[in-house]
Residue, then its C-alpha position, 0 to 999 in steps of 0.5 A: x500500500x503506497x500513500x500518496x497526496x493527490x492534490x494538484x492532480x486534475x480529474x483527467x490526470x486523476x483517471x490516467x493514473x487509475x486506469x494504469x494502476x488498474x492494468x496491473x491490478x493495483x486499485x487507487x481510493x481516496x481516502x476519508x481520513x477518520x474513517x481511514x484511522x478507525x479502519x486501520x485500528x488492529x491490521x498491518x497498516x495501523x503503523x501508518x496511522x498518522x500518515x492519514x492527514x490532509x488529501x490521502x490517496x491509497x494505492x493497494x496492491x493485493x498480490x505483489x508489494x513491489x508491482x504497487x510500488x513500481x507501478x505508483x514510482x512510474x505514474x511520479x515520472x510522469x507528474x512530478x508534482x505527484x507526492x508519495x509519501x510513504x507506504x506500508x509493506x507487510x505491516x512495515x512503515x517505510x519511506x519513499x527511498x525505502x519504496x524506490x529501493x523495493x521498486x527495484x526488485x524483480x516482480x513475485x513471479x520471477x522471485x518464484x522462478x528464481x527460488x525455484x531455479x536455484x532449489x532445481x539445480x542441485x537436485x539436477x545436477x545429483x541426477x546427473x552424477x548418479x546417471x554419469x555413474x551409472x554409465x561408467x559401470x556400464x561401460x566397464x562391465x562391457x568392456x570386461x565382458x568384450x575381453x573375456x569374449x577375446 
């Protein structure tokens, strides 16, 4: 969830920046402030609890922290009179430098891929001793047994 302040921003500024944030499945809500400090009570985003003050605009991803953060990074290189002020991360208060540095990660499924590359390659690589053993003692018991033909 990424903190931002939308003021300044135009109503057709205001949907661009939804209708990109929606393509990467990321919604974008203004914010009653009271409200938001009542809902937050006792969830991961209490630690932002003081950042509901003045016109908030929330940027929630569901899936992937570091999409939402990219996603909002990039609407900023467009306005640059967009302010982000913070965000929460797996109940994590963290500032804008903090969100440009996860911005910079790759994206969960690639961390996945990654994970998965690095669990596979010791297994194959087991595999493929066992399997070179394997063909050695084939080709001794053959070469013993092409001798003894002799």
């Amino acid at each position: 969830m990424v903190f931002t302040n939308y003021k300044g921003l135009t109503v057709a500024e205001m949907m661009k920046m939804r209708r990109m944030l929606k393509e990467a499945d990321v919604e974008y809500r203004v914010v009653k402030n009271t409200l938001a400090r009542i809902a937050c009570e006792d969830t991961p985003v209490s630690v932002a609890r003081d950042e509901f003050v003045g016109p908030v605009g929330l940027a929630i991803g569901y899936d992937d922290p570091v999409l939402v953060a990219k996603k909002v990074l990039d609407y900023r290189k467009e306005k640059e009179d967009f302010e982000i002020r913070c965000g929460v991360i797996e109940g994590k208060l963290v500032d804008l430098e903090e969100l440009k540095a996860v911005s910079k990660l790759p994206s969960r499924e690639v961390q996945l891929a990654m994970l998965a590359g690095a669990m596979k390659a010791p297994a194959q690589k087991m595999a493929t001793l066992l399997q070179a053993t394997i063909r050695k003692l084939g080709y001794a018991l053959n070469a013993l047994k092409e001798k003894k033909e002799q």
